[in-house]
C-alpha positions as CSV (number, residue, x, y, z in Angstrom):
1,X,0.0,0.0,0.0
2,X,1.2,3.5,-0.7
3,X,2.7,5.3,2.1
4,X,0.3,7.5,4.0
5,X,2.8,10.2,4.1
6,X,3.5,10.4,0.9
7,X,-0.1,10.3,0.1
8,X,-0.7,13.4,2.3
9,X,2.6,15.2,0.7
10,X,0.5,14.8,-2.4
11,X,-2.5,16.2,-1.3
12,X,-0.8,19.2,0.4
13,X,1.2,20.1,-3.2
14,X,4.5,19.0,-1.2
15,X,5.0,16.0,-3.2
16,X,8.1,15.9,-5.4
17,X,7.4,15.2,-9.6
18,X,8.3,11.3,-8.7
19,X,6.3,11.2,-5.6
20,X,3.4,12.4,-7.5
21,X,3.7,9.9,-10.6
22,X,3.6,7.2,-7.8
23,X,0.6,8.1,-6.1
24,X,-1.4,9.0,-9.3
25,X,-0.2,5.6,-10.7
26,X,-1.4,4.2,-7.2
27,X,-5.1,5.9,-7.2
28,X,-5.9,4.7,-11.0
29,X,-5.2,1.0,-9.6
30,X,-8.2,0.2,-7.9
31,X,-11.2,1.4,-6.6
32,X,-10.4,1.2,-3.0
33,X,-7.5,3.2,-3.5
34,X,-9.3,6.0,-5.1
35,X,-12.1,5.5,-1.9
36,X,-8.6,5.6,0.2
37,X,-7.3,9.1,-1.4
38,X,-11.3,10.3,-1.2
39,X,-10.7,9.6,2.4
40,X,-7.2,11.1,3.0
41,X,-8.3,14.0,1.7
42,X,-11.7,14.9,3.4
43,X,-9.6,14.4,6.4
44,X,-7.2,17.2,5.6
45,X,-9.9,19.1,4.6
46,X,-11.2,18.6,7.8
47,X,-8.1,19.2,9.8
48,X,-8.1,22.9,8.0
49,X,-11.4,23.9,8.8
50,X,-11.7,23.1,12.9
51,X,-11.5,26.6,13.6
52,X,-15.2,26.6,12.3
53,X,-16.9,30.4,12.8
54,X,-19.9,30.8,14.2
55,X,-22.4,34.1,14.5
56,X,-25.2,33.4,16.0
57,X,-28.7,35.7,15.3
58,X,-30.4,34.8,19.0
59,X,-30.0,33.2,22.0
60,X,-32.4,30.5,20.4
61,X,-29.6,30.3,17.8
62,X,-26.7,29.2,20.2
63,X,-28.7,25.8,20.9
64,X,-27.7,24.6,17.4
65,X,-24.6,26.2,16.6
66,X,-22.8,23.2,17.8
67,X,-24.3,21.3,14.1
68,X,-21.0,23.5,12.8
69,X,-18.3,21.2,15.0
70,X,-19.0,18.4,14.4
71,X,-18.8,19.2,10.3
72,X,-15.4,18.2,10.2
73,X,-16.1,14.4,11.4
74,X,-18.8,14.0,8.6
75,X,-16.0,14.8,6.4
76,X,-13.3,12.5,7.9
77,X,-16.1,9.9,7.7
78,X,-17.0,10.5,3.9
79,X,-15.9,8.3,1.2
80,X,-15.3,9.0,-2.4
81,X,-17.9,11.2,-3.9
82,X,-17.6,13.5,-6.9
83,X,-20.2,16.7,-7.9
84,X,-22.7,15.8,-10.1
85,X,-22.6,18.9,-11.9
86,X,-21.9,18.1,-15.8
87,X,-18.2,19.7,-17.2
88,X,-17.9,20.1,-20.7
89,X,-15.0,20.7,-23.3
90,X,-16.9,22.5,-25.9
91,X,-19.5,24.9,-26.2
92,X,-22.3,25.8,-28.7
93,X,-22.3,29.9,-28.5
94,X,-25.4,31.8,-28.7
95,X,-25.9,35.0,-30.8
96,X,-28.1,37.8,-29.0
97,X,-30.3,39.7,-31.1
98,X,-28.8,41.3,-33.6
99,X,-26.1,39.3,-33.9
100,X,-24.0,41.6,-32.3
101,X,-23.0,39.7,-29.1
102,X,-22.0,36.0,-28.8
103,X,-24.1,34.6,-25.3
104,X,-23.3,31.6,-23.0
105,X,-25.2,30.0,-20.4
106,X,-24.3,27.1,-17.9
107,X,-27.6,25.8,-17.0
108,X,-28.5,25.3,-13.1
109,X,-26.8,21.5,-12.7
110,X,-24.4,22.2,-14.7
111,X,-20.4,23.7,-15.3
112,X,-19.1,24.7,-18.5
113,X,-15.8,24.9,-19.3
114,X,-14.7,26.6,-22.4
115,X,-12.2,29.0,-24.1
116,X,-12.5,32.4,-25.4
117,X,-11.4,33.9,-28.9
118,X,-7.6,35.5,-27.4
119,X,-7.1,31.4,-25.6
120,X,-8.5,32.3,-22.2
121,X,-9.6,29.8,-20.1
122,X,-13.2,30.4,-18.5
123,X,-15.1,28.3,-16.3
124,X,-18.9,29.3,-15.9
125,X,-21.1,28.1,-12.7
126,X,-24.5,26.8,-12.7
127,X,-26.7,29.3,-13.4
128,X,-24.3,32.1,-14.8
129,X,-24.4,33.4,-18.2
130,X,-21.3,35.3,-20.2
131,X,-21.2,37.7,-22.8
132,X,-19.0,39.2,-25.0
133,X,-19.0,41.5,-28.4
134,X,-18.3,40.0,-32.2
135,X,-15.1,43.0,-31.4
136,X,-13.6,40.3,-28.6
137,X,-10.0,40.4,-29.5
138,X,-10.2,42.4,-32.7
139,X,-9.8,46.4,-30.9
140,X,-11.1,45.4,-27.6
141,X,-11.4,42.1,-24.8
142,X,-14.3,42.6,-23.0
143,X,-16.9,40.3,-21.2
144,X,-19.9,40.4,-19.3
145,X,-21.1,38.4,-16.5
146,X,-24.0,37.3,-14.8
147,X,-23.7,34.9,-12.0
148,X,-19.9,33.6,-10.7
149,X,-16.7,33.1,-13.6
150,X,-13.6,31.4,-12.8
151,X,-10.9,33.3,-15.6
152,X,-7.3,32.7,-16.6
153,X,-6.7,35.0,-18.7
154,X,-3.9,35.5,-21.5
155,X,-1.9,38.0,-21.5
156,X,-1.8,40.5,-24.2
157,X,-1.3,44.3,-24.5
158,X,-5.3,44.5,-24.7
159,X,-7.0,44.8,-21.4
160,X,-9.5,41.9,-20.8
161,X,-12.3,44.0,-19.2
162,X,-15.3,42.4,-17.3
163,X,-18.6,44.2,-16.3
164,X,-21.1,42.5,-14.0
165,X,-23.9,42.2,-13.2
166,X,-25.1,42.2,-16.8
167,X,-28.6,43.5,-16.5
168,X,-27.5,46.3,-13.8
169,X,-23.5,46.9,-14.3
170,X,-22.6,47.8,-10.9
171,X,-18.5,47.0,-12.0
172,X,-16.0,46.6,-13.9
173,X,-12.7,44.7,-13.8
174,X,-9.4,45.6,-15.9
175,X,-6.2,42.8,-16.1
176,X,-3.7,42.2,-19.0
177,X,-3.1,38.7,-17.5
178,X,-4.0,37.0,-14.4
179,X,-6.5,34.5,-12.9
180,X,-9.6,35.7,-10.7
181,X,-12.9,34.8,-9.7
182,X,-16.1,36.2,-9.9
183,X,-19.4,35.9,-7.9
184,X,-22.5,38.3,-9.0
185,X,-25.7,36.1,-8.7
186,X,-28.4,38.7,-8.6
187,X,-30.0,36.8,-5.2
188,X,-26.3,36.8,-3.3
189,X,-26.1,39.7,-0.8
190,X,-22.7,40.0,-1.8
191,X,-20.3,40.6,-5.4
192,X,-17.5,39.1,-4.6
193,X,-13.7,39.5,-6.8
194,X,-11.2,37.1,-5.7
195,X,-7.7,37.0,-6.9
196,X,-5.6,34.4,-7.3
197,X,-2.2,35.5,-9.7
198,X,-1.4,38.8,-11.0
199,X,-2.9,42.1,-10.2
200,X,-6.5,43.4,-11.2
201,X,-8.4,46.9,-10.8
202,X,-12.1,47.3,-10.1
203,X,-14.0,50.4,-10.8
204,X,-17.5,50.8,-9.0
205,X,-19.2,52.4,-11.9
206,X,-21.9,54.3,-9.3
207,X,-19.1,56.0,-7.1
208,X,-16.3,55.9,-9.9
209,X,-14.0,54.8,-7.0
210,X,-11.1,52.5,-7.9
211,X,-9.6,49.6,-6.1
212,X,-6.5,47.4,-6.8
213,X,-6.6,43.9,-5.7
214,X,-3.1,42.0,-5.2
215,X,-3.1,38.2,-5.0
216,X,-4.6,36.6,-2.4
217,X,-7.2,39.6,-1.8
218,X,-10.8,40.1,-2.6
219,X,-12.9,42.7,-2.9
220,X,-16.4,41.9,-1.5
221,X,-19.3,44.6,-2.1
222,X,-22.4,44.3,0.4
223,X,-25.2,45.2,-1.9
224,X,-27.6,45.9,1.6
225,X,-25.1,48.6,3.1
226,X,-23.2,50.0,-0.4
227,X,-20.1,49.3,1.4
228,X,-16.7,47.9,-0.2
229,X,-14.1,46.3,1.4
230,X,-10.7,44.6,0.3
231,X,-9.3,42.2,2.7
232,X,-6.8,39.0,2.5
233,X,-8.8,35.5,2.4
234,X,-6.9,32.3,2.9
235,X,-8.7,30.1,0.8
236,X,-7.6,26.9,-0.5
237,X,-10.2,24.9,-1.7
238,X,-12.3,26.0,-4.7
239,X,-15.6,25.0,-6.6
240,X,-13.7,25.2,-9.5
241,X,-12.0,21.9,-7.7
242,X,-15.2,20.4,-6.9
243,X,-15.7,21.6,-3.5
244,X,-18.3,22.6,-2.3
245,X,-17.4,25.4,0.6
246,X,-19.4,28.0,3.1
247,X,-17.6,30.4,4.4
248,X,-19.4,31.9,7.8
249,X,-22.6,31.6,5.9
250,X,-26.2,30.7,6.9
251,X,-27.6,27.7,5.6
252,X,-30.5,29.6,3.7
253,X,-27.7,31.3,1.9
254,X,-25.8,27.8,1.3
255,X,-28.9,26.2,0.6
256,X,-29.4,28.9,-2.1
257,X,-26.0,27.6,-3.8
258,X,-26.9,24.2,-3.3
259,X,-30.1,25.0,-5.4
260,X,-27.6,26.6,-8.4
261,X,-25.0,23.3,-8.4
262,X,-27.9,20.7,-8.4
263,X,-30.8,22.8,-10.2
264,X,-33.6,22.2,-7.4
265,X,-35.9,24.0,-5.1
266,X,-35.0,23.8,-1.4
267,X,-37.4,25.3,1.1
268,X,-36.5,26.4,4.4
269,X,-39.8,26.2,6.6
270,X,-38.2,27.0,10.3
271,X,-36.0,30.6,9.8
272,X,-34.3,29.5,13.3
273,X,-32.1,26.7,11.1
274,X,-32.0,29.2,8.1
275,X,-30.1,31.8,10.2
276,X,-27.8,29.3,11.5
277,X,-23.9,29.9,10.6
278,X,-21.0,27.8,9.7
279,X,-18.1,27.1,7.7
280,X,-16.7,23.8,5.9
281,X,-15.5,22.2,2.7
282,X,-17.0,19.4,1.2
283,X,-14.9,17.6,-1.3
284,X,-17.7,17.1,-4.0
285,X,-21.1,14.7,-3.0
286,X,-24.2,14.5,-4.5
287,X,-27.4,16.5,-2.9
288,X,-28.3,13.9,-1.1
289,X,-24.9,12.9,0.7
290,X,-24.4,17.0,1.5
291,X,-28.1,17.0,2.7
292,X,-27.7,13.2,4.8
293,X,-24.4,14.9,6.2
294,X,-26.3,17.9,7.5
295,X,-29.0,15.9,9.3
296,X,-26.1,13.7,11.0
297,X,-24.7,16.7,12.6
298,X,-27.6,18.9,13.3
299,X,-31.2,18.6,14.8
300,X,-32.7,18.9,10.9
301,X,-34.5,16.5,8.6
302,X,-35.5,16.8,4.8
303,X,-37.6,15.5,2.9
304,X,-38.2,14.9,-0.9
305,X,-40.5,16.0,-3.6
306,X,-41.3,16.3,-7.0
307,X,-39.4,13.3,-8.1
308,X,-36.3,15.2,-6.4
309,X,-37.4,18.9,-7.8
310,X,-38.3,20.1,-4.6
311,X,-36.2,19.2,-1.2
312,X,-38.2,20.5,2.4
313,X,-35.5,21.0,4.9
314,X,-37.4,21.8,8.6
315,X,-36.2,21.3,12.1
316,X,-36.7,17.3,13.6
């Protein structure tokens, strides 16, 4: 059996170029190995997110907060389970009317992968749509977004410009080169611009107010309050890696994701568990293993409807 050691080298990106030939060579064996590496790596997934953050809404709140510790033995505990969301190579693009801009949606369920005209790597989330003009890499490279874009983009002497939200612009984002992501749903109370490599600058188009993001900042814009803020984030696991993460959010707010990966309907019919707080990172699962994980560590129980369309979530 492979070491464990090595294993976890791997998994931590301290493996050396051998090392990592062995234990790929090692998971594509057998099934239990890859159940075994599944395993390894929920529990250093869990060992990183113990210091689990809680804010609870009311007194009432603090009874259930302790769902959020326990998190982190679900995920030692999981076995080898991938998203169900559907990745694809290549893309059939959309003309808008008037054939002046070239449109492309991921449906909810689904992640698209795909490149643009100047080679630059996108990767659209359920339920997010991109835009950009029949111009793209002729005088200009600019894009519009709608919902949350991972980008790579390539560098080149023309800025590569995006503007979200598409149906009310509220920014816009200016790089040569670099990789960043992008969350603008239209329900999310926040727009959130994370960078990862290079260097970006974000205009607010209301205020005209510019900020520069370095790696391993984002910029995160409260739509309730108007207020921006730039501040460092340590995060290391990434939907675009098929986690599934909350950061200090409630679960009406997770749930709300949850509805965007799987493409269903989840109702909330008890707001004391809706304004419930936690953080964690699921390495992939189906709907039903996040949801079966959730009632094992707190006092919740769902139930099913509409041949799976509809999921109740209420309080046991």
């Amino acid at each position: 059996m492979m070491i464990r050691e090595t294993v976890l080298r791997f998994i931590e990106k301290k493996a050396s170029l051998e090392e990592q030939k062995e234990v790929l060579a090692w998971i594509e064996s057998s099934e239990e190995n890859r159940m075994e590496f599944a395993r390894l790596k929920n529990l250093s997934v869990a060992m990183d997110i113990m210091a689990i953050e809680y804010k609870g809404r009311s007194n009432r709140v603090k009874r259930i907060l302790s769902w959020s510790v326990k998190v982190a033995a679900v995920l030692v505990a999981a076995v080898s389970i991938f998203l169900s969301g559907k990745y694809v190579q290549e893309c059939n693009w959309r003309e808008t009317a008037g054939g002046q801009f070239t449109e492309i949606t991921a449906p909810y369920g689904e992640v698209l992968h795909f490149n643009l005209p100047d080679g630059s790597k996108v990767i659209l989330n359920s339920g997010s749509t991109l835009k950009f003009s029949k111009l793209f890499n002729d005088r200009e490279r600019d894009v519009y977004l709608e919902g949350e874009g991972y980008f790579e983009v390539v560098k080149d002497e023309k800025h590569f410009n995006v503007v979200y939200p598409i149906e009310s612009p509220m920014f816009k984002l200016s790089v040569l080169g670099t990789t960043f992501n992008i969350s603008s749903y239209p329900d999310n109370k926040n727009v959130v611009t994370t960078l990862y490599d290079g260097s970006i600058e974000i205009e607010d188009l209301n205020t005209r107010e510019n900020f520069k993001l370095q790696p391993h900042y984002q910029h995160i814009y409260e739509k309730n309050t108007g207020m921006s803020t730039v501040e460092p984030f340590a995060e290391t696991y990434r939907w675009t890696d098929k986690y599934v993460v909350a950061k200090g959010e409630d679960i009406s707010t997770f749930t709300e994701r949850l509805e965007k990966i799987f493409n269903v309907n989840i109702i909330i019919d008890n707001d004391l568990v809706g304004n419930c707080s936690y953080s964690g990172a699921l390495y992939g699962g189906s709907l039903q293993q996040i949801l079966d994980n959730m009632t094992y560590v707190s006092p919740i129980k769902y139930s099913i409807k509409d041949s799976g369309k509809t999921i109740i979530i209420e309080s046991k």
